[in-house]
N, C-alpha and C positions, 0 to 999 in steps of 0.2 A: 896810921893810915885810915882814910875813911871810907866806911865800911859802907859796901854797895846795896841798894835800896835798885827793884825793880819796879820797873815802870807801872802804874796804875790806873786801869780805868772805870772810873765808877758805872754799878751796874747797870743803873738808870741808861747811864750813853750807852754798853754793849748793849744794852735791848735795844734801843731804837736804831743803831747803827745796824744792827741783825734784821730790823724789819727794812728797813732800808733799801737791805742790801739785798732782801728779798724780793722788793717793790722791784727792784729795777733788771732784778735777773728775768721775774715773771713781764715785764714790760718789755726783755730782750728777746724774747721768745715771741709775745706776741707782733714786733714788728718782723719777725723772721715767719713770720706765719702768715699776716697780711701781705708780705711785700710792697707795699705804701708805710708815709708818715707823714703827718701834717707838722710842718714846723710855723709856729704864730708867729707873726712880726707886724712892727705898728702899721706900715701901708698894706696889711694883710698876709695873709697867710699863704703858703708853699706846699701844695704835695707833691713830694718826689719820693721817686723807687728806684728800684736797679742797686745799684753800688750806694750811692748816698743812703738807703735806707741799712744798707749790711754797714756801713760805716755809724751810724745810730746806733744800732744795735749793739759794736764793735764799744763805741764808746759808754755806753750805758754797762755792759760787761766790766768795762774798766772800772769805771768808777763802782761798781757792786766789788771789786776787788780790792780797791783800795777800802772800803769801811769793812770787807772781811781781816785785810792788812791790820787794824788799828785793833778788832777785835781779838785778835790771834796775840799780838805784843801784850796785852796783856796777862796773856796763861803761859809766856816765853818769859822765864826769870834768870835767862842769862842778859850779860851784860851786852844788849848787839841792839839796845833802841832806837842807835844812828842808824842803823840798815832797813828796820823797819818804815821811820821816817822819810829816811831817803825812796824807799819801794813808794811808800803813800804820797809823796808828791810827784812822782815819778807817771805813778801814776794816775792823779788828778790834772796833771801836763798833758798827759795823752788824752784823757780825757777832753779836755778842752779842745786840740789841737785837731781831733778828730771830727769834734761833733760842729766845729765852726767851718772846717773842710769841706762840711756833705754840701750843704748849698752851694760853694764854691763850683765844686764837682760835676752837681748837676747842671746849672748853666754852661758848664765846660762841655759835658752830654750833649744839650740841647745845641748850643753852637755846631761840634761838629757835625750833627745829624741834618741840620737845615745846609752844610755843606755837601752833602753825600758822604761821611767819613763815619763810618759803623765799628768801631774798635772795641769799644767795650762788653762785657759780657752782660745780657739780659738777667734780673734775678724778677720773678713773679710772687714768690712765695710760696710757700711750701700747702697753703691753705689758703689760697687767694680766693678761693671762689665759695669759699663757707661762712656764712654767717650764724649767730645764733639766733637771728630774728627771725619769729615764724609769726604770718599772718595772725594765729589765735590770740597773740600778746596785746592786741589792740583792745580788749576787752579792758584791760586794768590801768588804761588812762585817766578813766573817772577818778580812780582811786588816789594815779597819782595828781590830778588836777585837785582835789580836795584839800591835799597838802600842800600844792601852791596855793590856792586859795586862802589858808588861814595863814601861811607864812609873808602875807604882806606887809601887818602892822610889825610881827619879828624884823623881816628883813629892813625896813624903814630904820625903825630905833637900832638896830646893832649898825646902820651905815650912819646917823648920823652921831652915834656913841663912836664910831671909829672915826671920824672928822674932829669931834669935839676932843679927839687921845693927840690927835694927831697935832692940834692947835694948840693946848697945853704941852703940848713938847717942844713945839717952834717956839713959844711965849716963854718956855725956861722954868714953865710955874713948877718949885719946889713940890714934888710928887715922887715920893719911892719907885723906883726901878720896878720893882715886884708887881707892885700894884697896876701899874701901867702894861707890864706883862698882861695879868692877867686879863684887864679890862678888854682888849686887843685881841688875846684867843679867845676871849667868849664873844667877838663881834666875828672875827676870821671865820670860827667854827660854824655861827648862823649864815653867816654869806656861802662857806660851801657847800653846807648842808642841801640850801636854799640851788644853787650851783647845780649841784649833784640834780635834786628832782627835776629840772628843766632836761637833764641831757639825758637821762633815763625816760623822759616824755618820749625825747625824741628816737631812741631806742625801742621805745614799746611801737612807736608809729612807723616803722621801719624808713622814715627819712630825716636827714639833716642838711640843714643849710651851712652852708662856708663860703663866704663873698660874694652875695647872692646867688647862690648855684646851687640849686637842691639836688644831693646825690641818695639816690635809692636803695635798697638793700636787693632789691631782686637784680637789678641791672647793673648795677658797679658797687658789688659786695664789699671787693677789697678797699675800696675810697672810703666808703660806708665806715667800715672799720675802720679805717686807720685814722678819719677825724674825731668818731665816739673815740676812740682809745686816748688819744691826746687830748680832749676835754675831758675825758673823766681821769687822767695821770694828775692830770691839773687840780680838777677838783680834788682828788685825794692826797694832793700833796699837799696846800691848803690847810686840810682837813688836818691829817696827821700832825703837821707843824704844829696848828694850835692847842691839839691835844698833846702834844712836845708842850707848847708852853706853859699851858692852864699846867700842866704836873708841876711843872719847874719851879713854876711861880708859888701854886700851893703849897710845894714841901720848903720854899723861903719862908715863905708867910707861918706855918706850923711853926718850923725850927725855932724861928727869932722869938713867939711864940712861948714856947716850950723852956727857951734859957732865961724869957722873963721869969 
């Protein structure tokens, strides 16, 4: 009889599936705290609150539980990996099923309300009206405009380094996996570093724009919020991936390396 072998998950993936799962618990709380979310889509972008935004939240929970699911399977050395699996698609399903609903939902909202038909329960948020932007933060724009400033020639060469990766991969030109990894996160990593200091500009100036529409931080905090926070989820998601890949890539490149 062949003797049972539990499940294994290298530690590299339980760390990042732990931060992960972090990222998105702390992203679950702050849309329960705003009560807004801006969901981006190509003719533009959506804030919606109420129900759609607890359903965000709902499904960002989820899915923070399924990468706790995959983590956990592996310090579980009994033989039950189908159950696990099963819980983690289960719950990446729900996940999906939910967070594609909320738009739905809210149109569903908005409909009946241009009807006179008030059925659903209002959610505001638990911190709707708090910001952490205070007038005195305008001080340290300079500071971050100095960084955009020298990140031009950066950001130039890492976009057209990520064109010139992207064109060698449609052309088929024989290039290592690995290498093209890494090429890729060190172009990703300058773009959302680059990323990041525009939306912190706009943070220190207490306004941002979304579909031409400058929203304030003194007079619709919670909008305020909930567009920073999905531009900077964004940027940091990004960000993390490529530091996910520059690792992955360097510890192929080492290994292969190392058995020469």
């Amino acid at each position: 009889m062949k003797k049972y072998k539990p499940n294994k998950i290298a530690l590299k993936t339980r760390i990042w599936l732990s931060i992960a799962a972090i990222y998105l618990l702390l992203y679950a709380i702050a849309e329960l705290a705003i009560g807004y979310t801006l969901i981006p889509g190509r003719r533009g972008s959506i804030l919606v609150s109420g129900i759609p935004t607890l359903m965000i939240a709902a499904s960002s929970i989820s899915l923070c539980l399924a990468a706790v699911v995959t983590v956990i399977d592996h310090y579980d050395i009994r033989p039950n990996e189908h159950k696990y699996e099963n819980a983690r698609n289960k719950l990446i399903y729900l996940t999906i099923i939910i967070f594609l609903s909320a738009p739905f939902f809210e149109i569903l909202e908005m409909v009946l309300l241009i009807n006179k038909i008030d059925i659903f329960p209002h959610f505001t948020g638990f911190a709707a009206n708090y910001t952490l932007y205070t007038p005195g933060l305008e001080k340290y724009i300079p500071l971050v405009d100095n960084f955009l400033d020298n990140s031009l020639i950066p950001g130039v060469l890492a976009t057209l380094t990520l064109l010139a990766v992207i064109a060698l991969h449609k052309l088929k030109i024989n290039i290592q996996k690995k290498y093209i990894t890494l090429m890729t996160s060190i172009c990703v990593f300058i773009l959302a570093v680059i990323f990041i200091l525009f939306i912190t500009k706009d943070f220190l100036s207490g306004a941002v724009e979304d579909d031409n529409v400058l929203y304030y931080a003194d007079n619709s905090p919670s909008k305020f919020n909930a567009i920073l926070l999905t531009h900077f989820i964004i940027g940091f998601a990004f960000l993390l991936a490529s530091l996910y890949g520059f690792t992955h890539s360097i510890s192929l490149i080492f290994s292969n390396d190392y058995k020469k």
